[in-house]
C-alpha positions in Angstrom: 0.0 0.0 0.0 1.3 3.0 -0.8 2.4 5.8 1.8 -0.8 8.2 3.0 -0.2 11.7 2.4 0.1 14.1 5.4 -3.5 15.6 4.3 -6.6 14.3 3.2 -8.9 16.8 2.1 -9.0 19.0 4.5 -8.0 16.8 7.4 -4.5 16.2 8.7 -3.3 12.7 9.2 -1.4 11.8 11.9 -0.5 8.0 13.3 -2.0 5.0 13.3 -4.4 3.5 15.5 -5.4 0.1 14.0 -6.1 -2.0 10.9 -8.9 -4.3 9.8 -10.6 -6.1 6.7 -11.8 -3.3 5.0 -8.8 -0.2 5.9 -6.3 1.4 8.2 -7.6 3.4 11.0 -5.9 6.7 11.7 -6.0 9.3 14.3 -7.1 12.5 12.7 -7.4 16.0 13.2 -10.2 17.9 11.6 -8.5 22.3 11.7 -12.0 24.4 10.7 -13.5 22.6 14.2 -10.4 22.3 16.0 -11.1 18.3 17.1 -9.5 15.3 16.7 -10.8 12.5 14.3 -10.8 8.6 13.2 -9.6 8.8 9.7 -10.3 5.1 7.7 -8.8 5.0 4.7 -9.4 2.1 2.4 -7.0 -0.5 1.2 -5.6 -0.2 -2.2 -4.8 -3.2 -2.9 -8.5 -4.1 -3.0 -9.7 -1.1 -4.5 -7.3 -1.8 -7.4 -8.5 -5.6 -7.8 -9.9 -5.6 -11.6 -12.4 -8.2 -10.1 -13.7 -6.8 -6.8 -12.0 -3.7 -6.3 -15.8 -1.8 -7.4 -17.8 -4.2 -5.2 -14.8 -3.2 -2.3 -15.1 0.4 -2.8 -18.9 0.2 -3.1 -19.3 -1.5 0.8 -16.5 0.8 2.0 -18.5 3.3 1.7 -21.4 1.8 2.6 -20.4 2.8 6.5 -21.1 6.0 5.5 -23.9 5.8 3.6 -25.6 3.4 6.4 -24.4 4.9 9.4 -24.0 8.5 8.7 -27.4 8.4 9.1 -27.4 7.6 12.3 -27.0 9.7 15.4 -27.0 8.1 18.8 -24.7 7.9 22.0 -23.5 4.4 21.8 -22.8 4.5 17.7 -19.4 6.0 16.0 -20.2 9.2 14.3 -19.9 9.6 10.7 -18.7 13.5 10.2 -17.2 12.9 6.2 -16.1 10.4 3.7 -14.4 11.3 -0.1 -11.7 10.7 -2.1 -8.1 12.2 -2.5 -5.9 11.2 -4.9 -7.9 7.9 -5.7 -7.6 7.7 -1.8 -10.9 6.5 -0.1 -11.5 7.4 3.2 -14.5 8.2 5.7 -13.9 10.8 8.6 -15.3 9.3 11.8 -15.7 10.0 16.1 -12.3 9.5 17.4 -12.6 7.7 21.1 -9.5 8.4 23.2 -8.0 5.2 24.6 -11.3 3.3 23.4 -10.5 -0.7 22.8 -12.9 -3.8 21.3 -14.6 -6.1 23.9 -12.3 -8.6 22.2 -9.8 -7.6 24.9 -12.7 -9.5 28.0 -14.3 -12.5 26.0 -10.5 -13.8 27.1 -11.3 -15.9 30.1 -8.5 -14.7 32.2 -10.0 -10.9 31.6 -13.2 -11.2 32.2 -16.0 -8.1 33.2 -18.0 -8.0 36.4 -21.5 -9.2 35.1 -23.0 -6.3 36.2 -20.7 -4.4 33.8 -21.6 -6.8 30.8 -25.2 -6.3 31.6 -24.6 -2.9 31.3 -22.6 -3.3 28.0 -25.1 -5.3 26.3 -28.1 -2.8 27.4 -26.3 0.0 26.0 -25.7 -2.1 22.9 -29.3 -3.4 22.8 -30.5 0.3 23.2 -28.4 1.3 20.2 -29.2 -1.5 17.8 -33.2 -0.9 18.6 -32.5 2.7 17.6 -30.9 1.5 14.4 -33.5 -0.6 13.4 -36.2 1.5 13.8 -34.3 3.9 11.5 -34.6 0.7 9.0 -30.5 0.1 9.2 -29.6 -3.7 10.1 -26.0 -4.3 10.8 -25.5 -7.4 10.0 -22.2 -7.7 11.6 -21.9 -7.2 15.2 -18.7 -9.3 16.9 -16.7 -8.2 19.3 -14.8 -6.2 17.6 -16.9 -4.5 15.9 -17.9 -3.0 19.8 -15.7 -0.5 21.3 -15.0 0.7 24.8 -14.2 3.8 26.3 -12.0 4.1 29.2 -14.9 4.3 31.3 -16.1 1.0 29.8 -18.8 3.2 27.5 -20.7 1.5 24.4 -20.0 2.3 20.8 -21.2 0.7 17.9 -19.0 0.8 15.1 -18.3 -0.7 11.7 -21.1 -0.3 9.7 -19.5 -1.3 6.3 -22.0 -4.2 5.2 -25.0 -2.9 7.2 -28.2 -3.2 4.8 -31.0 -0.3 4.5 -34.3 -2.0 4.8 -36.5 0.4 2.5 -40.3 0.4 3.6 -41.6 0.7 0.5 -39.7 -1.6 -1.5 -41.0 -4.5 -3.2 -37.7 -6.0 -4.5 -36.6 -9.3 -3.0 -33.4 -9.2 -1.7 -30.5 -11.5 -2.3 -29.1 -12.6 0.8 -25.2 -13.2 0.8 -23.2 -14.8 2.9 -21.5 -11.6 4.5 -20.0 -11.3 7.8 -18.3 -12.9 10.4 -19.2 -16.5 10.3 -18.9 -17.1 14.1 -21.2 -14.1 15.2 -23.8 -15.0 12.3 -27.5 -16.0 13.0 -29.2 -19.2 11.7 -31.1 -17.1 8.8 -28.0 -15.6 8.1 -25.9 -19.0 7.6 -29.0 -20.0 5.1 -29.1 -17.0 3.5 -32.6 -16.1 4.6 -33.8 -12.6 4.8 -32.2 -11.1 7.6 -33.7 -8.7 10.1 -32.5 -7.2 13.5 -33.1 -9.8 15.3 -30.4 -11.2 13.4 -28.1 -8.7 14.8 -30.2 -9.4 18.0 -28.7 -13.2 17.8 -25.0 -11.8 17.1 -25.4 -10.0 20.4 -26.6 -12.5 22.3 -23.6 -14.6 21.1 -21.0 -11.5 22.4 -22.6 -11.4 25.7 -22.3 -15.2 26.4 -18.3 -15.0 25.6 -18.3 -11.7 28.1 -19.9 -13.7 30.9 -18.0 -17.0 30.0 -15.0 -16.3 27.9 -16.3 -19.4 25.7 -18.0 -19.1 22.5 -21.2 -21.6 22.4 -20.5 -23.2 18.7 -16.6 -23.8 18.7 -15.9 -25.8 15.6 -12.6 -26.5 13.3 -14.0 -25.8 10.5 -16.9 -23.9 8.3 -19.1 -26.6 7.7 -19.3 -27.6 11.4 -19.6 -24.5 12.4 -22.9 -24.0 10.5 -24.4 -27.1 12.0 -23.9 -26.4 15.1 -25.5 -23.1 14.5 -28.6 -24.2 12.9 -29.2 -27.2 14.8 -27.7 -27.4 18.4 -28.6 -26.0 21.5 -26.5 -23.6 23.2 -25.0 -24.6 26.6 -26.7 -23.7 29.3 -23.9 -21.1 30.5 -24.7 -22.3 34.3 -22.7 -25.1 33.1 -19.4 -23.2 32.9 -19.8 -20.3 35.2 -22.1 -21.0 38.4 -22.4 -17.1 39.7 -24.2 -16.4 36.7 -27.8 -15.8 37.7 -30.7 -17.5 36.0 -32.3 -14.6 34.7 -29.1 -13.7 32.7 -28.9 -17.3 31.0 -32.7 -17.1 30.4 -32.1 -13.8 28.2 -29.2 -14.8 26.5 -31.3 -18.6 25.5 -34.0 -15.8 24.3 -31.4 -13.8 22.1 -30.2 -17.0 20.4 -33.5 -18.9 19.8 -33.1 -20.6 16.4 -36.5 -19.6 15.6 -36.8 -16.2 15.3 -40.6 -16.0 16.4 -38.8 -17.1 19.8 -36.0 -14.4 19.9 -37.0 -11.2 20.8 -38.6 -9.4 18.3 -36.6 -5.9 18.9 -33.5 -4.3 20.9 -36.1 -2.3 23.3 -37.5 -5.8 24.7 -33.8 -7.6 25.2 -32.9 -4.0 27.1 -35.9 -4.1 29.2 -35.1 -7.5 30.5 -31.5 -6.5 30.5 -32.5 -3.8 32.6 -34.8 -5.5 35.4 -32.2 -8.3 35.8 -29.3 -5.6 36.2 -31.8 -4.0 39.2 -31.7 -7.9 40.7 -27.9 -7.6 40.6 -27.6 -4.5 42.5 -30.3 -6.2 45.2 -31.4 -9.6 45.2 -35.7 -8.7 46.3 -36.5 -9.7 50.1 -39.4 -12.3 50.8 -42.4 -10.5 49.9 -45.5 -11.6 47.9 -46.6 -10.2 44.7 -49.9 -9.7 46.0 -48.5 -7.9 49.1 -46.7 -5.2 47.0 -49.7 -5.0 45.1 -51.2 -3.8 48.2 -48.9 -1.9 49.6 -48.4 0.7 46.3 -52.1 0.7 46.1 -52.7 2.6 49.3 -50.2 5.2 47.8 -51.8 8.8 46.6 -49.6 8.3 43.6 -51.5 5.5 42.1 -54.9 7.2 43.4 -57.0 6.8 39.8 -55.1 3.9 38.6 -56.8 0.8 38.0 -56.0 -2.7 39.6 -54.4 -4.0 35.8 -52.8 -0.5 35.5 -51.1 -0.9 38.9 -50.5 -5.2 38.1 -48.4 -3.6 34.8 -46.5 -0.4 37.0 -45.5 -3.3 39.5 -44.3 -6.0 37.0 -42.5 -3.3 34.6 -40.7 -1.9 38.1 -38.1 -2.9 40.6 -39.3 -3.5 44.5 -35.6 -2.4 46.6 -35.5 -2.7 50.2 -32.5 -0.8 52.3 -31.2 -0.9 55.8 -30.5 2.0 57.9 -27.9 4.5 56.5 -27.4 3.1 53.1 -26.6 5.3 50.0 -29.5 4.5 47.1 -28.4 7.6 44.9 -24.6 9.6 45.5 -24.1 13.1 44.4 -22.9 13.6 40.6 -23.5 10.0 39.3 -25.8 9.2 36.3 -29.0 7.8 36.6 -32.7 7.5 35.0 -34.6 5.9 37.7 -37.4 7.0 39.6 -37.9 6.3 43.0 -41.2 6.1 45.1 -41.0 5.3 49.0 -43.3 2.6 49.5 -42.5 1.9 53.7 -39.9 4.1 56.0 -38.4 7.3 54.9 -34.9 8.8 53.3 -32.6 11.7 53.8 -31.8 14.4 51.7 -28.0 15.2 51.7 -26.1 18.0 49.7 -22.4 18.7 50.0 -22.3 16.7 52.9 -25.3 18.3 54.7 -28.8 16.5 55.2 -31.2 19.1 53.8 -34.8 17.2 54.2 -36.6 14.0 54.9 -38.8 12.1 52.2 -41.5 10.3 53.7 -43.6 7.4 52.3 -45.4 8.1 49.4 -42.9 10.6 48.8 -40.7 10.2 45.8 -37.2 11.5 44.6 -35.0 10.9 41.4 -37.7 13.0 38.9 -34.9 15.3 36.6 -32.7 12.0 36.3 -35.6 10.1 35.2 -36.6 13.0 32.6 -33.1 13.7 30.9 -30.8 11.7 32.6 -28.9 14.4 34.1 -26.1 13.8 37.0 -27.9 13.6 40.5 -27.4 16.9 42.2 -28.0 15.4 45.7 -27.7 12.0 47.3 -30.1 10.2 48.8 -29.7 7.5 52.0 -32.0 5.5 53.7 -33.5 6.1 57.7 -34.0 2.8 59.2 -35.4 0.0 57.1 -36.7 1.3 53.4 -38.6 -0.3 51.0 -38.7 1.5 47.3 -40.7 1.2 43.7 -37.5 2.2 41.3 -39.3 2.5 38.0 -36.9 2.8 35.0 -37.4 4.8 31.8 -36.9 1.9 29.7 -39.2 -0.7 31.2 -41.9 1.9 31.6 -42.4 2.3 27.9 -43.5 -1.5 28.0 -46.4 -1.5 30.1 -49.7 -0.4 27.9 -50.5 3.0 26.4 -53.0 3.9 28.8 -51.0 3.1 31.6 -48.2 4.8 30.2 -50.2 8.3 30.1 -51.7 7.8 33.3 -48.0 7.4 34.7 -47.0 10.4 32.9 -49.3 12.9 33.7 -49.1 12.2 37.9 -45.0 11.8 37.2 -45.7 15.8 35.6 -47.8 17.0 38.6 -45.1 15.5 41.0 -42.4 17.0 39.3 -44.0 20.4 39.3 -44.9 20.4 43.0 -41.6 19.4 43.6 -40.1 22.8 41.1 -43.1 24.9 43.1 -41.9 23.7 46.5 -38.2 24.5 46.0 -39.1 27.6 44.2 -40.8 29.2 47.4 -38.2 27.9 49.9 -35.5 29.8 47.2 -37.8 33.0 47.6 -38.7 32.4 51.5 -34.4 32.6 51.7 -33.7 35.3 49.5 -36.2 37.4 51.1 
């Protein structure tokens, strides 16, 4: 390959940060916004080939053209792509210090499961948003994911990601294209492929993250396909006994071979990804269903909600119980959870200083739950405490009506709460 120039287009190029099947990565910086960039620039060997090099060039860009139209927090921004001095290259994010999750499907490296839960929400959230915007990637692996230094999501990679058009007719021919150990049943047949196909790939990286073994190991292509198609995975209990249940029951959801058993779309796999992250943090005391049912009921919250209403509030939330002096929320972390106090009371603390008590049927958390903002205070528990933490993902599960009904007492709370600071503020300032 020959040497890059120092410029391409108006972008300097610096070093290099990695190589893979389709270019070499470099680090970038982009003068009329003064930031620093990923710079891929094609390989010319295959852009030259007289028998692929147009098919090469035409899925190179194809990163671009898929995901440039896509704008989330846990997906690599596309800023630019062109061509300089028969040159190809795409102008993308540049994440400081960020690596692949191939560095912790290694056994000997592997993540706390509450941080791969957290991975593969993130990367559920993203992929839903993706395939709502019609874009299947077709390609998700582990190293396709990359990491932050604070172990944050990005999707990357987009280079054979298909555009599902609504209003096409045309019947698509399916190759084989991708990474033959991450690919789904209907991808291995060439079937039409959907996102629950990239659904399946995920469900494959998060059983190496918890396990550091891939389910269909084989020594060769052919094998590998079987196993795909036909075998069961292995129940991941089986190699690594801390794993919970309710992890291993939605990861043997994610890689159904039938795709009327996997979950239809990236929002449902986050939502259970999301309630079993909540069990993590605090396995739930002995308590009935029908005894929570009760007790939220008799809350002025719920007043006007109806008994299915309440059945969907409490099966869509998370019931915490706390002992005496123990931190639920801390200052300056992020959060999107909403809190109602179902028995006991909390305390109020800012900068070190207890500033009010919440009382039961009080609740606490609103702004996070709206915009996910950093927590401005923290929050710790008086005697024994029972909470409802309601999430914004799982919320948008429960029914439309119920959904509305939450809504509108959520706004009135969070109002009363702005009116109620806004009079002590004038009360002081008097």
């Amino acid at each position: 390959m020959r040497e890059i120039p120092k410029k391409l287009g108006k972008y300097e190029v610096a070093s290099e940060i990695s190589r893979g099947n389709m270019g070499i990565v470099y680090l970038g910086y982009d003068p009329y916004i003064d930031r620093q960039v990923a710079i891929k620039v094609a390989h010319s060997d295959s852009l030259n080939d007289p028998q692929s090099g147009q098919r090469f060039r035409k899925l190179f860009f194809n990163e671009a053209h898929t995901a440039g139209r896509l704008t989330h927090p846990n997906i690599i921004s596309i800023y630019d792509a062109g061509v300089d001095q028969d040159i190809c290259y795409i102008v993308m994010e540049y994440i400081q210090g960020g690596e692949t999750l191939k560095n912790y499907i290694r056994p000997e490296n592997l993540l706390p499961i509450e941080k791969v839960v957290e991975i593969i929400f993130k990367c559920a959230k993203a992929l839903d948003y993706a395939h709502r915007s019609g874009i299947v990637h077709r390609d998700i692996k582990p190293s396709n994911i990359l990491v932050t230094q604070d172990l944050d999501v990005k999707l990357g990679d987009f280079s054979i990601a298909h555009i599902i058009e609504a209003e096409s007719t045309a019947t698509e021919t399916q190759d084989v294209m991708g990474s033959p150990r991450y690919m789904s049943p209907e991808q291995l047949k060439e079937e039409r492929v959907t996102g629950q196909s990239d659904l399946f790939s995920l469900g494959l990286v998060m059983f190496e993250l918890l396990t550091g073994k891939h389910p269909f190991t084989a020594d060769n292509f052919s094998r590998l396909v079987h196993r795909v198609i036909t075998e069961p995975v292995q129940p991941m209990r089986e190699l690594r006994k801390d794993i919970p249940e309710s992890l291993e029951n939605i990861v043997t959801r994610a890689l159904e071979k039938d795709i009327s058993d996997r979950y239809a779309m990236g929002l449902d796999l986050a939502t259970d990804l999301s309630m079993a992250f909540d069990n993590l943090e605090q396995p739930e005391e002995d308590i009935s269903q029908q005894e929570k049912f009760n007790a939220i009921k008799e809350l002025d919250f719920f007043a006007g909600f109806n008994d299915a209403e309440l059945w969907e509030i409490l099966r869509a939330s998370t019931w915490l119980t706390y002992d005496d002096a123990t931190d639920i929320i801390l200052e300056g972390e992020l959060d999107d959870c909403f809190y109602i106090i179902i028995s006991g009371s909390v305390s109020v603390w800012k900068h070190h200083m207890s500033i009010r008590v919440l009382e039961k049927g009080d609740c606490f958390g609103e702004m996070g739950y709206l915009a996910k903002t950093k927590r401005t205070a923290s929050i710790k528990s008086n005697g024994s405490t029972s909470l409802l933490k309601i999430n914004s993902t799982v919320i948008s599960q429960v029914s439309l009506n119920c959904q509305v009904r939450f809504l509108k007492v959520f706004l009135r709370t969070l109002i009363h709460r702005l009116s109620v600071t806004t009079e002590k503020i004038s009360r002081e300032t008097a």
